[in-house]
N, C-alpha and C positions, 0 to 999 in steps of 0.2 A: 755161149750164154754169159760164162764169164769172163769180163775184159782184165780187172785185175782182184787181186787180193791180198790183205794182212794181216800180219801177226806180229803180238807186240815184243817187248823182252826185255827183265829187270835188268838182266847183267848182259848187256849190247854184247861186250867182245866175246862172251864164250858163247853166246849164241849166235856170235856172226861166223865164226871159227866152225859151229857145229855147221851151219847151212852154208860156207864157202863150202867145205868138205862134201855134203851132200848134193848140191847143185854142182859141182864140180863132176861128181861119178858120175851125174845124170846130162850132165852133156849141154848143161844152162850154164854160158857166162852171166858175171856182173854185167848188168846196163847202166845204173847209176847209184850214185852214192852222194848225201847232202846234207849238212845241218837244216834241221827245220828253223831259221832263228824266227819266224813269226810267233810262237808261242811264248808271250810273258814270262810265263811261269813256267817255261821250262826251254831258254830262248836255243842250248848247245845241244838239241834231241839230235840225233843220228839216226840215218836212216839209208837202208842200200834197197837194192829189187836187182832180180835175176828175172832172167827168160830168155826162151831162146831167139827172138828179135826184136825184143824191146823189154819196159819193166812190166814183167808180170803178178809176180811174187816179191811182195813187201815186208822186212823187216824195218819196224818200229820202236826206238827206246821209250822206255815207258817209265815214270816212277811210281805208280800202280800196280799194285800186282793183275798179273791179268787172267781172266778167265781160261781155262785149257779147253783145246778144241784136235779134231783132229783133220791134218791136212793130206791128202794122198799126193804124189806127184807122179806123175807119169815116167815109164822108162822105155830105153829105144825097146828092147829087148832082157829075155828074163837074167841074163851075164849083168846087167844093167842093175837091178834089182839088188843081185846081190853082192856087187860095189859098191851100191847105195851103203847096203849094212853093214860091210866089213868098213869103211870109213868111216859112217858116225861112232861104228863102236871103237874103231879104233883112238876117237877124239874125246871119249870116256864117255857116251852117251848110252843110259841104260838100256837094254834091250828089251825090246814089245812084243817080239814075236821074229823069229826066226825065217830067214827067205820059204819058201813053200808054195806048193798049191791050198788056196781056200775052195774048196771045190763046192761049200754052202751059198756060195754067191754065181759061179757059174763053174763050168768044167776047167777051162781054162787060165783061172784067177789065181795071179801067180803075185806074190806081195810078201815084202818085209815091213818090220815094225820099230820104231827106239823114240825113246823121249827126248827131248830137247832139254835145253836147261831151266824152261819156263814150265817142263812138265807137259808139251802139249802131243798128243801120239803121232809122228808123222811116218809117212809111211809112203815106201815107193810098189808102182802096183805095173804091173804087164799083162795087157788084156788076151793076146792070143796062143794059138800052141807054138810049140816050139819049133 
């Protein structure tokens, strides 16, 4: 359903720093990277996208602050999960919730949690048992 999506960020380099580190655990290289110079008004924006075969996931410089949302990303496996969280925390990002089962969403719902530097909750999730 969905082809891609993004998310913006005041301070580019520490949120490009938190989501190398996090798409790195999670097994997503960089696909590309580019100044947007078509916008007048803000002609040197930066902008990368991860995925695992093309840009799936969009970081956005933004001089707005931006709305927080939260973004889940999928993991091979729950080991997966919880690289996801020892690398964002270890790149200073505060923590949302600790690797774990949520078993309110189904039996199997294995997920960590850390805020970005825009505040926005992201979160790596592994749907099956172990």
């Amino acid at each position: 359903m969905i082809d891609h999506i993004s998310t913006y960020a005041m301070d580019y380099p520490k949120s490009r720093t938190f989501y190398d580190a996090a798409m790195e655990a999670l097994g997503y290289p960089i696909q590309m990277e580019m100044v947007t110079t078509w916008d007048e008004e803000f002609p040197e924006r930066r902008t990368c996208a991860w995925g695992p075969d093309r840009p799936v996931f969009w970081l956005i410089e933004t001089l707005v602050e931006p709305t927080s949302r939260h973004i889940a990303l999928a993991a091979a496996d729950r080991a997966g999960v919880d690289a996801f969280h020892a690398v964002v925390l270890g790149v200073g990002a505060p923590d949302h919730g600790a690797p774990g089962l949520r078993p309110i969403y189904h039996e199997n719902y294995y997920g960590a949690f850390a805020l970005d530097p825009d505040g926005n909750n992201v979160e790596a999730v592994y749907h099956l048992p172990v």
